[in-house]
C-alpha positions in Angstrom: -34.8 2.2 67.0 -32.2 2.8 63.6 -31.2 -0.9 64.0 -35.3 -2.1 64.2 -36.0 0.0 61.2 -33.4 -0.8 59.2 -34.2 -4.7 60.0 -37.7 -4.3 59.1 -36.8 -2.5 55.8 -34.3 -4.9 54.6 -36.9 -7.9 55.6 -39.6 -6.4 53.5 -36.9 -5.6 50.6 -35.9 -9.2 51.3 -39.7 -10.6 51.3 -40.3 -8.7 48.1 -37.6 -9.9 46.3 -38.8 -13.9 47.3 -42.2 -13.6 46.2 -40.5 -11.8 42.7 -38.5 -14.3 42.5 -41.4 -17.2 43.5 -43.9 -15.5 40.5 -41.4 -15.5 38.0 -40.8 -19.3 38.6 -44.5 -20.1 39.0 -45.4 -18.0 36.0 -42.4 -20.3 34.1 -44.1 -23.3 35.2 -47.7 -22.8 35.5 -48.4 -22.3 31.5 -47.0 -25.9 30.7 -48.7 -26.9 33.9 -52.1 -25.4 32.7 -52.4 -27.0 29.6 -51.7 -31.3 31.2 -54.7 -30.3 33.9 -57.0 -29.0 31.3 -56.3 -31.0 28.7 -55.1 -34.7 30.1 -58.7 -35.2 31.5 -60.3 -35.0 27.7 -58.6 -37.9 25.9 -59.1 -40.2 29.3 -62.7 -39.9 29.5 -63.5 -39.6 25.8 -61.3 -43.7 25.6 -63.5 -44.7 28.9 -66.5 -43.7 27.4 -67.1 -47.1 25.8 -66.2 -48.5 28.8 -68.7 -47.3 31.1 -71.4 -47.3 29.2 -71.3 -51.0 29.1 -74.0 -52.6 30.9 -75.3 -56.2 31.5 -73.6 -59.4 33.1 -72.6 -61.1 29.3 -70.4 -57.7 29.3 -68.0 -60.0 31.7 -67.0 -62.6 29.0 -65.7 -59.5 26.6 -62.1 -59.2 27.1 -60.2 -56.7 29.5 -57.0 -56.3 28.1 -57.1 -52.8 25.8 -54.7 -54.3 24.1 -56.9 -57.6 23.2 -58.8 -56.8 19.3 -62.2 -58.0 21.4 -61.7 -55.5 24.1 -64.0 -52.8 24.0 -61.2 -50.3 24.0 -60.4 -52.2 20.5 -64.0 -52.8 19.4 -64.2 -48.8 19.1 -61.9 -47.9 17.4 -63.2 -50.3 14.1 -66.0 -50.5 12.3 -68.8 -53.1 13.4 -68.0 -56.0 11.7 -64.5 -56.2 12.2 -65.0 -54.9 15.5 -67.7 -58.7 16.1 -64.7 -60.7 14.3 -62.6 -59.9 17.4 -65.2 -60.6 20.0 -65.2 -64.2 21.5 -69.0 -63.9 22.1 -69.7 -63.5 18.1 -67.9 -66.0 16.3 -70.6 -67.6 14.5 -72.5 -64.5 13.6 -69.1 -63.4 12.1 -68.9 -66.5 9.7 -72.6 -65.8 9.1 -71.9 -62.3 8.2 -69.0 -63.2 6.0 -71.2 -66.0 4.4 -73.6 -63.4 3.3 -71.3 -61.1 1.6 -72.2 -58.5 4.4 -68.9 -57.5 5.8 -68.6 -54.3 3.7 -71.7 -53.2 3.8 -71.8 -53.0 7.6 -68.5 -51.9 7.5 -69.2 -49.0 5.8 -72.3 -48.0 7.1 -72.7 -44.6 8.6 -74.0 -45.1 12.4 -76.2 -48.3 12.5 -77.7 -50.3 15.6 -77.1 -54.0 15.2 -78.5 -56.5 17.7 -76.0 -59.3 18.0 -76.2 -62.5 18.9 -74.0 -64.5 21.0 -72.3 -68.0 20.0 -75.0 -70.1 22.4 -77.9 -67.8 20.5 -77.2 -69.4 17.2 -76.7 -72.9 19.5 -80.8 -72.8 19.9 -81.4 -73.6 16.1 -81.1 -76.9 15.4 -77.5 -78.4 13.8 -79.6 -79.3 11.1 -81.5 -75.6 10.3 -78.5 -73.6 11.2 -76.8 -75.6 8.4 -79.7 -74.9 5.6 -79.8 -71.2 6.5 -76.4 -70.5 6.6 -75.8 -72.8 3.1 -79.1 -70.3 1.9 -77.6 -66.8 0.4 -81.1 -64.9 0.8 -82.5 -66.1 4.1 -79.0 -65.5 5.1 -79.0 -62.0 4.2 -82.6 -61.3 5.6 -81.6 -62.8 9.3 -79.3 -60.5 9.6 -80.2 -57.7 8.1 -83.1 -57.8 10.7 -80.5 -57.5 12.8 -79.6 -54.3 11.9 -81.4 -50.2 12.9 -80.0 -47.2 11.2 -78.6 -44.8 13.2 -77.0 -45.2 16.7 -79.3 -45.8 19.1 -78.5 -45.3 22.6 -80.3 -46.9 25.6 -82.7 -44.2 25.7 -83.4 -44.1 22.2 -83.8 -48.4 22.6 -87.3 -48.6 23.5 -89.9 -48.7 20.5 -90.4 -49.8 17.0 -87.4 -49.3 14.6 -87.6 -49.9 10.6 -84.8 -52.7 10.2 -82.6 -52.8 7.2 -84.5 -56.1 6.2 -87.4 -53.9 5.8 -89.6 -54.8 8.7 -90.0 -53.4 11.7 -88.2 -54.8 15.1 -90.0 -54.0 18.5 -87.0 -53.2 21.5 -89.2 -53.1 25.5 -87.8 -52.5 28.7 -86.0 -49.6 30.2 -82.4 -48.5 32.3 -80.3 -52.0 31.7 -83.1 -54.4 31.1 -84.4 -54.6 27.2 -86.4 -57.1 25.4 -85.9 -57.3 21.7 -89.0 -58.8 19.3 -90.5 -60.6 22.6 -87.5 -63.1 22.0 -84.3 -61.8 23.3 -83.0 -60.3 25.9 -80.0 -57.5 25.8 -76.9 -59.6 27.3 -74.1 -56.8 26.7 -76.0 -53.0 25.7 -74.6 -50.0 24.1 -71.2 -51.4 22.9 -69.5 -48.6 21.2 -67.8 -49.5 17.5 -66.4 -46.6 15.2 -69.7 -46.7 13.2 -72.2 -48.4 15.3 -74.0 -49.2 18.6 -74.0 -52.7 19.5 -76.2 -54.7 21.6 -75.3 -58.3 22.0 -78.9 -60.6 22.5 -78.9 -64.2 23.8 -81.7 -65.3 21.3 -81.4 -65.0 17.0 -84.5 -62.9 15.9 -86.3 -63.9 12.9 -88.5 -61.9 10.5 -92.3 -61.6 10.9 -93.3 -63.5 7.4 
């Protein structure tokens, strides 16, 4: 009976000193721990963001690669019209934007919308007109500025009449993933993020009401 009670005590004494011994170490280890599983989640989803809230099939020719200027990873982290000079969908809207003197302007903006279109959407004005606008300084300037909404709107903000920074107003229909801008064009790539604006890439150049 001595030797049972004795046994018992010195397994409890023995069991209390492990679980001591197991809380000092978890205690040593769980603070640093704490912090990566509270934390570590944050700066993932906040640099997917962009990411998933891409939607529409012309999203597929932007590139993958965060590490590609075109990506939109990259495209986020600049303002818009730096962010379009690294996307291979927007070349020509670039040299537009550069022709009008407008890359500062956009670049500086605080939180715009600009619809913008792809390569093949300036393709569908003739050689010949595409040539006259882009040589014309003004018409230039009031293309594209049509182009452009203050303030970020996101798809559920897309639907309606906005005031453009042309001056007229730009109609935006359709719902979820599937927009018409003007009655013309149709969203190809929506809601791609830039430091300073929301873009939506259109498959059709919009023109102003005269």
């Amino acid at each position: 009976m001595r030797a049972t009670k004795f046994t018992a005590v010195t397994a409890a004494a023995i069991f209390s000193i492990s679980l001591a011994a197991c809380g000092s170490d978890d205690s040593g280890t769980d603070q640093p721990a704490a912090a990566p599983a509270t934390t570590s989640p944050a700066p993932m989803m906040a640099s997917d963001a962009p990411v998933m809230a891409n939607f529409g099939g012309g999203c597929a020719a932007v590139p993958t690669d965060p590490s590609d200027k075109g990506s939109f990873q990259a495209m986020a982290q600049v303002p818009v019209a730096t962010a379009a000079s690294g996307n291979p969908l927007l070349s020509t809207l670039v040299t537009a934007v550069k022709q009008a003197g407008l890359v500062d302007s956009l670049n500086s903006a605080d939180g715009i919308t600009v619809f913008a279109p792809t390569n093949d959407a300036f393709k569908k004005i003739p050689a010949a007109d595409l040539k006259k606008v882009l040589a014309d300084k003004k018409t230039l300037t009031d293309i594209l500025t049509y182009h452009v909404v203050p303030g970020k709107l996101t798809p559920s903000d897309l639907s309606g009449t906005h005031k453009t920074l042309e001056g007229k107003d730009l109609s935006v229909m359709g719902s979820g993933e599937d927009f018409q801008v003007d009655g013309a064009a149709s969203v190809i790539c929506g809601n791609v993020q830039t430091a300073n604006a929301n873009v939506y890439i259109i498959d059709t150049v919009l023109m102003p009401k005269s």
